[in-house]
ZAPA-733068 format. One record per atom (N, C-alpha, C): residue in one letter; x, y, z. Coordinates in pm, whole numbers, plus 50000, padded with zeros to 5 digits. Each point is the difference from the previous one (the first is absolute). Last residue first. Layout:
<nodes>
<node residuo="A" east="X" north="Y" up="Z"/>
...
</nodes>
This chain:
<nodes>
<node residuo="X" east="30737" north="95447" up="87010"/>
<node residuo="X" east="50066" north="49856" up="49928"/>
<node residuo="X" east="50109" north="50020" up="50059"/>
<node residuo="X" east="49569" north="50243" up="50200"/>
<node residuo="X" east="50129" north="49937" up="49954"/>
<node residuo="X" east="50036" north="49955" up="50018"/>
<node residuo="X" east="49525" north="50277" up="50066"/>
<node residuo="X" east="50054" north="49855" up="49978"/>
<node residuo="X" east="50136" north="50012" up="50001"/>
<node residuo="X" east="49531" north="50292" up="50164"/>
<node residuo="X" east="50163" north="49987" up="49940"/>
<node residuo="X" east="50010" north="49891" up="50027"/>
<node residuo="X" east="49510" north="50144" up="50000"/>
<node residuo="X" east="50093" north="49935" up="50095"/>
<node residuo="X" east="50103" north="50015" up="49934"/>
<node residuo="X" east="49694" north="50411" up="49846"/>
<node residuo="X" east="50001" north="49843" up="49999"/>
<node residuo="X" east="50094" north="49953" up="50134"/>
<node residuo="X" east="49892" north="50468" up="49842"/>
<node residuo="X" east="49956" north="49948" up="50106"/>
<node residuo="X" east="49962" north="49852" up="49986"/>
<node residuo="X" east="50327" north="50444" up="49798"/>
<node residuo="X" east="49951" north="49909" up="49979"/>
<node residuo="X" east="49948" north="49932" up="50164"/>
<node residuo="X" east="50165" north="50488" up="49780"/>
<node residuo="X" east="49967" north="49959" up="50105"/>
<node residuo="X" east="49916" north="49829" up="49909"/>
<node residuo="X" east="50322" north="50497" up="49855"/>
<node residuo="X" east="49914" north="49874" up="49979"/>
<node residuo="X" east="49976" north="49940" up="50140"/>
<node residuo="X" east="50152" north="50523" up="49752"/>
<node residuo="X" east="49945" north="49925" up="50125"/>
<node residuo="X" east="49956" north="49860" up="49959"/>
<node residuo="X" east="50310" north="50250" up="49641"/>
<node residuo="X" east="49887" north="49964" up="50062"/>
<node residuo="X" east="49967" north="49927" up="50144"/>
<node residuo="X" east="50321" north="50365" up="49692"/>
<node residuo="X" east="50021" north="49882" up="50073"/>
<node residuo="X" east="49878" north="49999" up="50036"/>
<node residuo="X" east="50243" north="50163" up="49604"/>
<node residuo="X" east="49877" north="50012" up="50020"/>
<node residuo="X" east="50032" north="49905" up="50072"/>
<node residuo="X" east="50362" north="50094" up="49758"/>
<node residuo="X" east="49942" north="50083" up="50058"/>
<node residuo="X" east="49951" north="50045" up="50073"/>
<node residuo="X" east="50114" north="49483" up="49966"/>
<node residuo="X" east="50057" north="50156" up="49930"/>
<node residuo="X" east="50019" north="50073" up="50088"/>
<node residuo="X" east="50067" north="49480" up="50158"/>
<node residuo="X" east="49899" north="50167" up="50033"/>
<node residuo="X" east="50047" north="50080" up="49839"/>
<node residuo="X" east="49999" north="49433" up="50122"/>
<node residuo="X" east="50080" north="50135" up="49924"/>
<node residuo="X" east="49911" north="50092" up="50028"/>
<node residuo="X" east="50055" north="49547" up="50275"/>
<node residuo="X" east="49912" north="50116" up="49960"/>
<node residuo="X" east="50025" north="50069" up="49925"/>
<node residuo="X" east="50154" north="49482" up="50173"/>
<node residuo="X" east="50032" north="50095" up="49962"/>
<node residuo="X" east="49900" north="50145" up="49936"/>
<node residuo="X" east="50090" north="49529" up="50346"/>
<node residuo="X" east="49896" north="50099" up="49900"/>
<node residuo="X" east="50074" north="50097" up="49978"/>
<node residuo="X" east="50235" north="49564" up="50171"/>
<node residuo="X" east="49995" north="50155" up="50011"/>
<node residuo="X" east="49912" north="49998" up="49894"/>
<node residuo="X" east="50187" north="49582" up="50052"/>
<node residuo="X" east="49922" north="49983" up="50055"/>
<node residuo="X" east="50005" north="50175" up="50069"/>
<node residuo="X" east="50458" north="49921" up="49773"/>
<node residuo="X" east="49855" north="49931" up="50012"/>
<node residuo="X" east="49905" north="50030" up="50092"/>
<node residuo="X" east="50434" north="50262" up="49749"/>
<node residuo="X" east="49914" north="50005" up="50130"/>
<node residuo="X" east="49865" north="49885" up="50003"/>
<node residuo="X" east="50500" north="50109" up="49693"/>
<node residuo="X" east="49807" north="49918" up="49972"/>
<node residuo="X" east="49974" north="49993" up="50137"/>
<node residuo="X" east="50424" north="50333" up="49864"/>
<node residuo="X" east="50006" north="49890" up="50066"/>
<node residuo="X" east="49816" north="49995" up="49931"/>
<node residuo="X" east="50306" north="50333" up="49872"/>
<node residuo="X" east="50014" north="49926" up="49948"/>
<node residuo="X" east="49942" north="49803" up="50049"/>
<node residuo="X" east="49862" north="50500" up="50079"/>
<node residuo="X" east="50120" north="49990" up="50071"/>
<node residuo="X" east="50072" north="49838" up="49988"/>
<node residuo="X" east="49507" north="50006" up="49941"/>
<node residuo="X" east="50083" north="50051" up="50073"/>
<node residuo="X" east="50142" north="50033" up="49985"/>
<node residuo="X" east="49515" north="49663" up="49831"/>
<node residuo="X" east="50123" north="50038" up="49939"/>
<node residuo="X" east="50106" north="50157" up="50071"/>
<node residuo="X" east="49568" north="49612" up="50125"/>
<node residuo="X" east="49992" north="50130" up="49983"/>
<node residuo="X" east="50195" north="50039" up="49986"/>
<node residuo="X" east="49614" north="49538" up="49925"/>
<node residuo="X" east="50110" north="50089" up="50091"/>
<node residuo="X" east="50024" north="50151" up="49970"/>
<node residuo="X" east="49528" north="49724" up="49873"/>
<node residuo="X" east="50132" north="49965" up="49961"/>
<node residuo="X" east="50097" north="50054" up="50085"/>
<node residuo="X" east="49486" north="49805" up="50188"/>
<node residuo="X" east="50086" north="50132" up="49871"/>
<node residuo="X" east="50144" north="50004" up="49970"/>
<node residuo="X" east="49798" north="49525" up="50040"/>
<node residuo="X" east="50031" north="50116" up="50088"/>
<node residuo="X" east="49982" north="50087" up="49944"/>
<node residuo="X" east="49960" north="49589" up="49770"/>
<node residuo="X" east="49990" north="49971" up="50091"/>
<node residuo="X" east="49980" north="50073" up="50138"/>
<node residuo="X" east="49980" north="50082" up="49522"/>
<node residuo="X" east="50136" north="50054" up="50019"/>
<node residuo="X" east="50018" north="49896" up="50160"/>
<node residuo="X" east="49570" north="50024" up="49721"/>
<node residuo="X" east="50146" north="50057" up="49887"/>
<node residuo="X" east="50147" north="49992" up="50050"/>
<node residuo="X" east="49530" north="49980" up="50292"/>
<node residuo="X" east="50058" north="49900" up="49934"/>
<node residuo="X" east="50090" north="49955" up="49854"/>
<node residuo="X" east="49962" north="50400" up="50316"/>
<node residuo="X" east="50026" north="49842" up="50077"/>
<node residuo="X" east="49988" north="49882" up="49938"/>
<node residuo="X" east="49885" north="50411" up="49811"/>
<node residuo="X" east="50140" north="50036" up="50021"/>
<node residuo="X" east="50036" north="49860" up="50108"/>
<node residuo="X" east="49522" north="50038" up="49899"/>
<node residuo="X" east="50072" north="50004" up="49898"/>
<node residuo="X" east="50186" north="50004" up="50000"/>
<node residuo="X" east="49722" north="50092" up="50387"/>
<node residuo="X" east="49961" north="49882" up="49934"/>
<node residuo="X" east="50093" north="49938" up="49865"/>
<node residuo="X" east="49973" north="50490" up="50169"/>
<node residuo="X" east="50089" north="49931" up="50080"/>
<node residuo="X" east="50009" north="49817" up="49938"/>
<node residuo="X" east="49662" north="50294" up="49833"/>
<node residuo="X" east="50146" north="50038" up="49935"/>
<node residuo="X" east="50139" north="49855" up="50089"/>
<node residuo="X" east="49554" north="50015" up="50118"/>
<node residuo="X" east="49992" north="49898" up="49817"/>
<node residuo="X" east="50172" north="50029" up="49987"/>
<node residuo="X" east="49832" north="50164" up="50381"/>
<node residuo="X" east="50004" north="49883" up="50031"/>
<node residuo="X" east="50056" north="49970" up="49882"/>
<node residuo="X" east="49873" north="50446" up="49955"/>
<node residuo="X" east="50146" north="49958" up="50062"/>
<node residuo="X" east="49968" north="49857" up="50055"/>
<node residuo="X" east="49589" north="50144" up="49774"/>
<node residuo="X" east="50123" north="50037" up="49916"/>
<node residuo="X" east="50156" north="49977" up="50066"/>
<node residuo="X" east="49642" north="49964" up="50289"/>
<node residuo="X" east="49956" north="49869" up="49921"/>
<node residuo="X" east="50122" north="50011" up="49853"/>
<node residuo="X" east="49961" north="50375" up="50299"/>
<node residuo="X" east="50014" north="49870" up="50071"/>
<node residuo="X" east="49994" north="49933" up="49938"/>
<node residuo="X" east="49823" north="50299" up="49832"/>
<node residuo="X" east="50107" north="50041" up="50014"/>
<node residuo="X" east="50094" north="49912" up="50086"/>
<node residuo="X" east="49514" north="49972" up="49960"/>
<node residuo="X" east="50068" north="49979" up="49839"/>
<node residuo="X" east="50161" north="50011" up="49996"/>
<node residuo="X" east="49754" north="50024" up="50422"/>
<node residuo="X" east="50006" north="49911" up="49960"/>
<node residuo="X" east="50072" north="49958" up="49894"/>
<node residuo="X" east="49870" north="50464" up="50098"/>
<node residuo="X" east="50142" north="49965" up="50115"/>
<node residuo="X" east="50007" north="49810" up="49955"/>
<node residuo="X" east="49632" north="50224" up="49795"/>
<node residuo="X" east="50138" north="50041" up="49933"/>
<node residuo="X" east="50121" north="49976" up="50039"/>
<node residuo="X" east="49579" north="49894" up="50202"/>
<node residuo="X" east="49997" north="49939" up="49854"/>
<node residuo="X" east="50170" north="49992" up="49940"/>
<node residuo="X" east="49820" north="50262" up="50398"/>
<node residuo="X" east="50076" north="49892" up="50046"/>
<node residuo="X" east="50001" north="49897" up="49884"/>
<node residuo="X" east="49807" north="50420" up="49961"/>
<node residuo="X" east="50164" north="50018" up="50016"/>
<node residuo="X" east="50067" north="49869" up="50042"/>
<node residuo="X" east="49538" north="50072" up="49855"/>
<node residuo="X" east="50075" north="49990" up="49904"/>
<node residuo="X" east="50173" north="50015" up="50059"/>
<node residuo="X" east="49653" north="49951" up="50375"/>
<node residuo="X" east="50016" north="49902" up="49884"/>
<node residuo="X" east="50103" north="50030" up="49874"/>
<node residuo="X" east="49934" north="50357" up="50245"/>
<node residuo="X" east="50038" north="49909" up="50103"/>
<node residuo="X" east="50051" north="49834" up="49880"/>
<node residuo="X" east="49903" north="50463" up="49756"/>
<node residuo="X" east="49952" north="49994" up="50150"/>
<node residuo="X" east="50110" north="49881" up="50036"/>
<node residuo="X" east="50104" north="50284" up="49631"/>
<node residuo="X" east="49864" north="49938" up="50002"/>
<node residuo="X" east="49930" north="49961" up="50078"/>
<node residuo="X" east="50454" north="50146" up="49917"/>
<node residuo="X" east="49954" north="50071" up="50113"/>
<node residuo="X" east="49810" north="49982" up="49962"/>
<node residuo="X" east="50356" north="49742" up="49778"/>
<node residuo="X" east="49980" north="49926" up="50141"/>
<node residuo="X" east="49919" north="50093" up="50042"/>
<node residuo="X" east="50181" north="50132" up="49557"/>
<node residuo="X" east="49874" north="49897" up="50030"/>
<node residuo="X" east="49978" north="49954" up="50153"/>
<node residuo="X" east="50322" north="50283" up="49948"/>
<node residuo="X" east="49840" north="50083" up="49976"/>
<node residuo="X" east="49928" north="49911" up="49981"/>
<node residuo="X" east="50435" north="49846" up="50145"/>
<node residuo="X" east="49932" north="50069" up="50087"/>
<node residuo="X" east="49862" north="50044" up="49947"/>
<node residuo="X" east="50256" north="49826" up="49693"/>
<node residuo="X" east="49934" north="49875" up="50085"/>
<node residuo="X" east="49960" north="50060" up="50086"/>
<node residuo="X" east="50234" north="50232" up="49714"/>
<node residuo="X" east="49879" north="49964" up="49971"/>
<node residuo="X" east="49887" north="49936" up="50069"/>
<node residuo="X" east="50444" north="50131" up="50118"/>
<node residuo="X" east="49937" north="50139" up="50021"/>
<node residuo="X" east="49857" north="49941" up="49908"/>
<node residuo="X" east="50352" north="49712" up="50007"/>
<node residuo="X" east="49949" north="50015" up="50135"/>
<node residuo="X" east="49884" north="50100" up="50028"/>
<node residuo="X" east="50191" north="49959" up="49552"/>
<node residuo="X" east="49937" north="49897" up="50048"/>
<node residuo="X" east="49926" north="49988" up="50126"/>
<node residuo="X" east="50340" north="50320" up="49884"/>
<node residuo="X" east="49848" north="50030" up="49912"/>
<node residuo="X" east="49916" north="49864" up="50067"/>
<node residuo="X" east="50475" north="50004" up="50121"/>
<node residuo="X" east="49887" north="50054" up="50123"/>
<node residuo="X" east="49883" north="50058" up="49886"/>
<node residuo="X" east="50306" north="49733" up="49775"/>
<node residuo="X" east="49945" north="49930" up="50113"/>
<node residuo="X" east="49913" north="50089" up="50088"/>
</nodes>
């Protein structure tokens, strides 16, 4: 994942325009993702704990490699 990030930065450091191409594409890739998981499941699914299903929790798995994220849509929840 951070190769990726580390790609998208060198293409973004193209100027202005190509960075806001890429901030779109990337955006447009987590709507589909999120999109997709809403309509497979109605929700994202629960999150499994200490034997209990936590609903309506995002769940993140960190490795290693923790990435700075930052999204700038409206939030929603189900």
């Amino acid at each position: 994942m951070p190769a990726v990030w580390r790609a998208l930065a060198e293409i973004a450091a193209g100027g202005t325009v190509t960075a806001g191409r890429v901030t779109a594409a990337v955006n447009a890739a987590r709507r589909g993702a999120w999109a997709g998981i809403a309509v497979r499941r109605g929700a994202p699914p629960g999150v499994r704990v200490a034997d209990q299903l936590l609903e309506s929790v995002t769940f993140i798995r960190l490795d290693a490699s923790v990435v700075t994220c930052h999204s700038r849509g409206s939030a929603t929840t189900h």
